[in-house]
N, C-alpha and C positions, 0 to 999 in steps of 0.2 A: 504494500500500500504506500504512495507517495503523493506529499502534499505539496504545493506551491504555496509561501506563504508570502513569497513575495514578487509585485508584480511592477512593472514602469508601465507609470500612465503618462503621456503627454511628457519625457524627460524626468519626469520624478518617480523616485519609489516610494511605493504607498504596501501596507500591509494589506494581502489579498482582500479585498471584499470589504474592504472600508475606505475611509478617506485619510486616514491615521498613517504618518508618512515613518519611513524606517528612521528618516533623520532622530525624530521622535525621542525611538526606544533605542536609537544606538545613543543618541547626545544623554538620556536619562540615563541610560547603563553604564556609558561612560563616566558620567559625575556618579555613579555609587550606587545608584537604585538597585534594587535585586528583582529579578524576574516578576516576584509577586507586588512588587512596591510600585512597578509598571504597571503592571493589569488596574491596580487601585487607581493610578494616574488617569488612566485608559480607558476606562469599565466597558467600551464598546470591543474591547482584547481577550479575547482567553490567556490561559498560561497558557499555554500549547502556540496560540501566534507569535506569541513573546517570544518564547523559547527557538520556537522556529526561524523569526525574525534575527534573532542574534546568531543563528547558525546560520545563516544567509552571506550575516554581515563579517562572521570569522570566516567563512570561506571566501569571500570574495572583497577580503577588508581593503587592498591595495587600492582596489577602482569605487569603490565605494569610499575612500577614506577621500581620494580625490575628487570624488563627487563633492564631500561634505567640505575640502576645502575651495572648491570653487563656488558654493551658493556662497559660504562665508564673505569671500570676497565678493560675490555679487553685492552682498547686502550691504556691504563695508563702502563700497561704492554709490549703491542708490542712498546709503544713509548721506556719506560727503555732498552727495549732489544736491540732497532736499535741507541739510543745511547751510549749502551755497545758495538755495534760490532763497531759504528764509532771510539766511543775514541780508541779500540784493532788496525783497521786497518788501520785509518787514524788521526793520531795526530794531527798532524796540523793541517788539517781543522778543528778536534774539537775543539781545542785551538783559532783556528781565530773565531769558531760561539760562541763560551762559552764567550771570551773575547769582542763580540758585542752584544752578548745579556748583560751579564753585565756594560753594558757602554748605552745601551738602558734602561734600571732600574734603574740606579744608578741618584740620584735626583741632577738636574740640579741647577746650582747656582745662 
């Protein structure tokens, strides 16, 4: 008996027969989650996709680990880009979130 537990839709992988993307359960497994700590994340997951999912992603971790660092960089990019058109269009709001994120960083006394 053999299952697919993981499919690509449109470029992305997604756990079979959801919308629940392997990024998901590989980035949660990665930071420490354990199989079942996923499923609770997930509840649309069996353990058994979990499990499957992660055997997916250890068999074929090389091209999938360069999958996950190139959406990274995708995002790392459209994020530069949508805080270039804010600081162009909207100053001040960049100036009030730039001035709380460094005030949320800056080490407390």
């Amino acid at each position: 008996m053999s299952s697919d537990y993981v499919t690509q839709v449109e470029g992305a992988y997604r756990i079979s027969g959801t919308r629940v993307s392997l990024d998901s359960v590989v980035y949660a497994w990665l930071n420490g989650l354990s199989p079942e700590s996923i499923v609770d994340s997930y509840p649309l997951l069996t353990l058994e996709q979990v499990h499957g999912a992660l055997a997916y992603y250890l068999a074929h971790q090389e091209e999938i680990d360069e999958y996950l660092r190139q959406g990274d960089a995708e995002f790392e990019a459209l994020r530069q880009q949508m805080s270039q058109r804010l600081r162009e269009t909207k100053p001040l709001l960049y100036q009030t979130l730039m001035a709380h994120k460094q005030q949320k960083t800056a080490p407390s006394s």
